[in-house]
PANUTOR-439595 format. One record per residue (C-alpha): x, y, z. Coordinates in nm, 2 decimals. Each point is the difference from the previous one (the first is absolute). Last residue first. Layout:
# residues N
xx;yy;zz
X;Y;Z
...
This chain:
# residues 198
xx;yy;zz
-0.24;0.60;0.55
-0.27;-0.24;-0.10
0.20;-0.22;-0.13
-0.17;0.03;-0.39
0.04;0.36;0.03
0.33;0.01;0.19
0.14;-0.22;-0.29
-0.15;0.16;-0.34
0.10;0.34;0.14
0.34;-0.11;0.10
0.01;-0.12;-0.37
-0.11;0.35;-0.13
0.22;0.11;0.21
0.31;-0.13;-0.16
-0.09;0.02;-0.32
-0.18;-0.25;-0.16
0.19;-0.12;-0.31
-0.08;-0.01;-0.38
0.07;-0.22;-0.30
-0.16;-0.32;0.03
-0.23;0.13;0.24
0.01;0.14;0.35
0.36;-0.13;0.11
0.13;0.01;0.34
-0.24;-0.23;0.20
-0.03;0.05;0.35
0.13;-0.10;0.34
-0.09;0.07;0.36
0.23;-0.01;0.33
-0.14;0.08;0.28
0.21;0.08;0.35
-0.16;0.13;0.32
0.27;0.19;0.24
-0.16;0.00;0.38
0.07;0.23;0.28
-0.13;-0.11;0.35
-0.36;0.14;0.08
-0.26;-0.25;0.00
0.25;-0.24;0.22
0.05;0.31;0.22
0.26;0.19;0.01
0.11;0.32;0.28
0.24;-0.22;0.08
0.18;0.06;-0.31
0.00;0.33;-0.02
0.08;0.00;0.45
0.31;-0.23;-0.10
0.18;0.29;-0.22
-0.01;-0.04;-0.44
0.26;0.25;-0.10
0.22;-0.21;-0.11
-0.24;-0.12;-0.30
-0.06;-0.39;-0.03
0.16;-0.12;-0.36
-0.22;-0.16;-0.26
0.20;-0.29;-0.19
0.03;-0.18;-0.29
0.31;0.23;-0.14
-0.24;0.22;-0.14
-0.36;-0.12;0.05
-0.20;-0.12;-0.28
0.25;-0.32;-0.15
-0.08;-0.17;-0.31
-0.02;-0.33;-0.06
0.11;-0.15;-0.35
-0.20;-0.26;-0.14
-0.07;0.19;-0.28
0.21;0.26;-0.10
0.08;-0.06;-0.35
-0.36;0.00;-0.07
0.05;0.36;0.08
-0.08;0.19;0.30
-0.13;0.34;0.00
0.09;0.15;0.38
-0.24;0.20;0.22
-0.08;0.16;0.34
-0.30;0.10;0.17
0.06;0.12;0.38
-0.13;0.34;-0.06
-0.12;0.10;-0.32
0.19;0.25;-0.07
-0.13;0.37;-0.07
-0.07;0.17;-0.38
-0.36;-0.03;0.06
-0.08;-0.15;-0.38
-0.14;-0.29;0.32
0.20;-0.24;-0.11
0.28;0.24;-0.01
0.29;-0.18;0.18
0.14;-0.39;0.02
0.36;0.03;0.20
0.23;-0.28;-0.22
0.13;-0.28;0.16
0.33;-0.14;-0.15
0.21;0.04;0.28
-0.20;-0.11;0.39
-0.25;0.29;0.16
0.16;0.18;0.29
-0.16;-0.08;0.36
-0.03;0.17;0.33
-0.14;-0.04;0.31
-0.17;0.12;0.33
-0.19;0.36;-0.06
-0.02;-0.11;-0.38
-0.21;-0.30;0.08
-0.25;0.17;0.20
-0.28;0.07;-0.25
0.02;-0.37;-0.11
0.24;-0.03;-0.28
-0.11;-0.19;-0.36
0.22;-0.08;-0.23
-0.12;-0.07;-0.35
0.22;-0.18;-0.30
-0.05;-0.07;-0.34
0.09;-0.15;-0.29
-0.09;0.10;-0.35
0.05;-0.29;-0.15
0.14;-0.24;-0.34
-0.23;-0.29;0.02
0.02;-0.30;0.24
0.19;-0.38;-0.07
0.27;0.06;0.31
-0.17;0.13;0.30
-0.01;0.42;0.06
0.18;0.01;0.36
0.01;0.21;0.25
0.18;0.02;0.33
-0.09;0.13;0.32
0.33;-0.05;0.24
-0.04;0.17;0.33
0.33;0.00;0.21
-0.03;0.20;0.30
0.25;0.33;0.05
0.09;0.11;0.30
-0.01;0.37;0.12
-0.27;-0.01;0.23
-0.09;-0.38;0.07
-0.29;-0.08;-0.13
-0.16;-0.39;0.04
-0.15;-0.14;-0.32
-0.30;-0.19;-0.13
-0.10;-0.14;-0.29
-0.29;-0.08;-0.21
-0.14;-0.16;-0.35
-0.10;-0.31;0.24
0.34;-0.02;0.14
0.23;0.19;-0.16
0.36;-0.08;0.09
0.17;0.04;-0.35
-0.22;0.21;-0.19
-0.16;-0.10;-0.32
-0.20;0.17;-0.25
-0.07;-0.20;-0.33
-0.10;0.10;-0.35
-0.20;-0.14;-0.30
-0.08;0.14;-0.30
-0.15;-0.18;-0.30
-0.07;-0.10;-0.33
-0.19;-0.28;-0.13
0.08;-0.19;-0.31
-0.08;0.03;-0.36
0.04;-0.30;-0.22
0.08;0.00;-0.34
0.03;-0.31;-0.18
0.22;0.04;-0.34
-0.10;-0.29;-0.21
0.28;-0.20;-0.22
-0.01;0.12;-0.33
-0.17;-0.20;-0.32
0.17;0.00;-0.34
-0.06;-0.15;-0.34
0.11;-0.08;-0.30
-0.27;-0.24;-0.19
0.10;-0.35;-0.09
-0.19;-0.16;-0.33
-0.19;-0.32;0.10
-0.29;0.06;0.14
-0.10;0.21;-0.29
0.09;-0.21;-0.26
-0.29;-0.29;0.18
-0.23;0.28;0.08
0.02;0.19;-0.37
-0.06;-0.37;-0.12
-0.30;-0.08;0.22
-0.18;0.38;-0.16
0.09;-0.09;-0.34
-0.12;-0.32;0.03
-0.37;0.12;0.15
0.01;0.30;-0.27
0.02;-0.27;-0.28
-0.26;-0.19;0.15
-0.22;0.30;0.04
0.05;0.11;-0.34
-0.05;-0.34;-0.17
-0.34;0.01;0.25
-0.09;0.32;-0.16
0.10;-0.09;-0.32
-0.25;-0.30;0.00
């Protein structure tokens, strides 16, 4: 008999805890979720000339003039703080039949190689996410200029295999390493030419 005077006695205690329970208010506090989602990153750039057909152009020289060529680069709005980069490459011949200075803001890359030389025709700039969407100019002035000293018999002395050509690259890479490091600038010409193939 005690045991089921206990029980009972334990049953009510346990409905009456419930019932003053449920009513008493508690202080509390719940936040609102912080969702965190992590995005991609990227670089993108653009080359564009105006003229190019099919990633080429063509032009008459006439010693001493100078043609308008206008390669512009451009790292698009939304990319990562670069390294960006230019290469110009001259046939053989180029410098017997025209000239070029490279455009402000172009820096000369050297000592890839720990061979204290240029690099020839690989130029750089860091642009800032402040710079996006801005397009960049290679050539000085936008223009190559035809040397005076260029006679008829050079230049009939061409063939289409022969005429002077300028080719223009532009590559791009990311400035930071880490949270708290940079590449250098070669080691992000390094990471470029490798992965270009030049």
């Amino acid at each position: 008999m005690k045991k089921k005077t206990f029980t009972l006695f334990l049953a009510l205690a346990l409905v009456f805890a419930g019932i003053i329970g449920g009513t008493l208010a508690w202080l509390t506090d719940t936040t609102d979720a912080v969702v965190n989602t992590f995005t991609d990153s990227d670089i993108d750039i653009t080359l564009t000339e105006t003229g190019a057909v099919n990633n080429h152009n063509s032009y008459k020289m006439v010693p001493g003039y100078t043609i308008s060529k206008d390669p512009k680069v451009t790292v698009e709005a939304g990319s990562e703080k670069c390294y960006l980069f230019v290469k110009l490459e001259k046939s053989a011949n180029f410098d017997n039949f025209l000239t070029y200075e490279i455009a402000d803001g172009w820096t000369a890359l050297t000592d890839v190689n720990n061979d204290s030389i240029a690099d020839d025709g690989v130029y750089y700039r860091i642009v800032e996410t402040t710079g996006m969407g801005t397009a960049y100019s290679v050539l000085k002035n936008d223009q190559v200029t035809v040397k005076g000293t260029v006679t008829k018999e050079m230049m009939s002395g061409l063939t289409t295999d022969t005429y002077p050509t300028l080719k223009v690259t532009a590559y791009a890479s990311q400035f930071n390493k880490n949270a708290t490091e940079t590449f250098t600038v070669n080691e992000a010409w390094t990471n470029v030419s490798s992965n270009s193939g030049n």
